[in-house]
C-alpha positions, 0 to 999 in steps of 0.5 A, a space after each residue: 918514592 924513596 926506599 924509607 917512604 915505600 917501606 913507611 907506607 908498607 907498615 902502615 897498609 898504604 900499598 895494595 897487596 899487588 905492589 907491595 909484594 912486587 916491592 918485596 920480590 923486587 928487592 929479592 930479585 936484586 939482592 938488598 943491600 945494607 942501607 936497605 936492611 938498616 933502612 928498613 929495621 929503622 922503620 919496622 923498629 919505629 911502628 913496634 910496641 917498644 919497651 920504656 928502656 932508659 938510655 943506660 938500660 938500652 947501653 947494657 942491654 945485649 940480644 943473642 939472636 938469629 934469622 933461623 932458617 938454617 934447617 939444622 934441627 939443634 936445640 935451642 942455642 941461642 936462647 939457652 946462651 941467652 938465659 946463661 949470660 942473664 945468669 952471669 949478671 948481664 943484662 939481656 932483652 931477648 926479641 924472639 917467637 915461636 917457631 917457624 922453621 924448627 920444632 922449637 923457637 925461642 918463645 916455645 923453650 921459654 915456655 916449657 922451662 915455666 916461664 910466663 911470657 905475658 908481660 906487658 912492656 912495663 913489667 918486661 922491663 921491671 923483669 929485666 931489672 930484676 933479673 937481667 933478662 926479659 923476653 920480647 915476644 916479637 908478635 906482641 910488639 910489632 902489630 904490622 905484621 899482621 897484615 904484611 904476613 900473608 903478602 909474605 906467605 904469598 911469595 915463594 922465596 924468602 923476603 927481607 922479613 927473613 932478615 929483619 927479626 934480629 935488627 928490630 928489638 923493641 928494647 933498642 939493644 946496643 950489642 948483638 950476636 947476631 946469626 944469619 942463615 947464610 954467610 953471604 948475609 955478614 957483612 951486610 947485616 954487620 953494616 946494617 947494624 953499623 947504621 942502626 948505631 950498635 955499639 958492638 956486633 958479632 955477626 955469625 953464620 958457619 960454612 955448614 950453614 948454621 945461624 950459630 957459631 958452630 962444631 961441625 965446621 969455621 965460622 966467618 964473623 964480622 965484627 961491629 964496634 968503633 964505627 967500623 966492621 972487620 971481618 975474620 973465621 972462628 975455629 973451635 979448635 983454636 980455644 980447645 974444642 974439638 969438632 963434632 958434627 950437627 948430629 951431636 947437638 941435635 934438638 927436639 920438641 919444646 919440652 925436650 929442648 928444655 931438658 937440654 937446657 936445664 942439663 946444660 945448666 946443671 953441669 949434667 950434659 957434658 958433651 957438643 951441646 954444653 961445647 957450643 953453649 960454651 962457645 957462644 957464650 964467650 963471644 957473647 960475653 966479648 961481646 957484652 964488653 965484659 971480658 978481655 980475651 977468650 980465655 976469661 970468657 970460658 972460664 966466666 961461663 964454666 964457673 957459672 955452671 959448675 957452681 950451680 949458678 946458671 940453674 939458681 937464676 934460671 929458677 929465679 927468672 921463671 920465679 920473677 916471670 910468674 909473679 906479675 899480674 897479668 
């Protein structure tokens, strides 16, 4: 049985728990590999609730997201990049849930800021023509999991379902900044991606072990785009930031990780945790194709903070997730 036929009866309950949690731990044991991965996302992507994007929405459409599991007890980073990039007229489709390994997923954050995050596909889309954002709360749109979450739960380490969530948006984003718990994990899930046909990446995750481009420490990436992945180490000192270490961007609760998003957003928190959301939104923005270097990325991301922008459209974001009728 090839890898896409096991993992095609996996997601249609065709294996019993027995076989398939020795194919998940069979898989741990000698490490996937990238066609894996991609083969895998490619079939967990075709039995999701997927949303009734056009091709030209699928094209703009960027995810900032991550494996979690890094443990590091930050506040909401890629989420608030995500609700900034939307502020700065792009188009973002943010795959997300609750939390799992932290005090707050993305799903909780949204929550606490107002934001109605029951919506059916249609709406999600009508929301994200009118906002440029909507959130795909992952465990509304991928019904398999239900039954190959306690096969999960029953194995002691982690599965290749610890990789998957970033690879399989139900929208079909074709950009990512993608953060992996590990750096060993970059360079396959760059090439996953590759196969998955992304038309530009940047995968992350820093040598202190965050899913996020970092303070306290470089960051490896590699880079997807032009059917090709290259590799490099991001240094925050190298566009002005000084380092500062996991203490100082330090989350809480849903409610508190939301204070910190609308301070961020007012131009009130001034420090490492406005410093990382700077960062990561200007490779993001990179990302998104919208920018020729670095400089003009930060500078994109200040001005939208400094003119009250970020906080107007977030306002708006709430205000539009709350006018569906659900």
């Amino acid at each position: 049985m090839t890898t896409k036929e096991q993992f095609e009866k996996l997601f249609k309950n065709e294996l019993s728990s027995e076989d398939a949690r020795q194919f998940l731990v069979d898989l741990y044991d000698k490490g996937e590999t990238a066609e894996e991965i991609a083969i895998a996302a490619s079939v967990m992507r075709e039995h999701s609730v997927k949303l009734p994007m056009t091709d030209e929405l699928k094209e703009k459409a960027i995810d900032v997201v991550g494996t979690g599991g890094d443990k590091s007890g930050s506040f909401n980073i890629s989420t608030t990049v995500a609700l900034l990039l939307a502020a700065m007229g792009k188009t973002v489709a943010k795959h997300g849930n609750r939390s799992i390994t932290s005090n707050s997923g993305s799903a909780d954050l949204l929550e606490a800021l107002g934001m109605n995050l029951n919506l059916s596909p249609a709406q999600q889309v009508e929301m994200l023509e009118k906002t440029g954002f909507c959130f795909i709360f992952a465990m509304n749109h991928h019904p398999a999991m239900k039954h190959i979450m306690p096969i999960r739960k029953s194995i002691e380490h982690r599965t290749i379902f610890n990789l998957l969530g970033p690879l399989t948006n139900p929208a079909g984003a074709k950009k990512y900044l993608l953060g992996v718990f590990h750096p060993e994990y970059i360079e396959r899930m760059a090439n996953a991606l590759l196969e998955l046909d992304i038309t530009r990446a940047f995968v992350v995750s820093s040598n202190d072990g965050m899913d996020e481009i970092a303070l306290a420490t470089t960051t490896p990436f590699a880079y997807v785009e032009d059917g090709r992945v290259s590799t490099g180490l991001i240094k925050p000192t190298d566009f002005g930031f000084r380092m500062a270490g996991k203490g100082e961007i330090l989350g809480g609760t849903a409610v508190e990780n939301a204070m910190i998003t609308r301070e961020i957003f007012a131009g009130v928190e001034k420090d490492a945790k406005l410093d990382i959301v700077l960062l990561n939104t200007a490779f993001a923005l990179f990302v998104d194709g919208s920018v020729k270097d670095m400089q003009e990325a930060l500078n994109m991301v200040r001005e939208c903070i400094s003119s009250g922008q970020a906080t107007k459209h977030l306002e708006k974001m709430i205000e539009v997730s709350n006018s569906f009728d659900v």
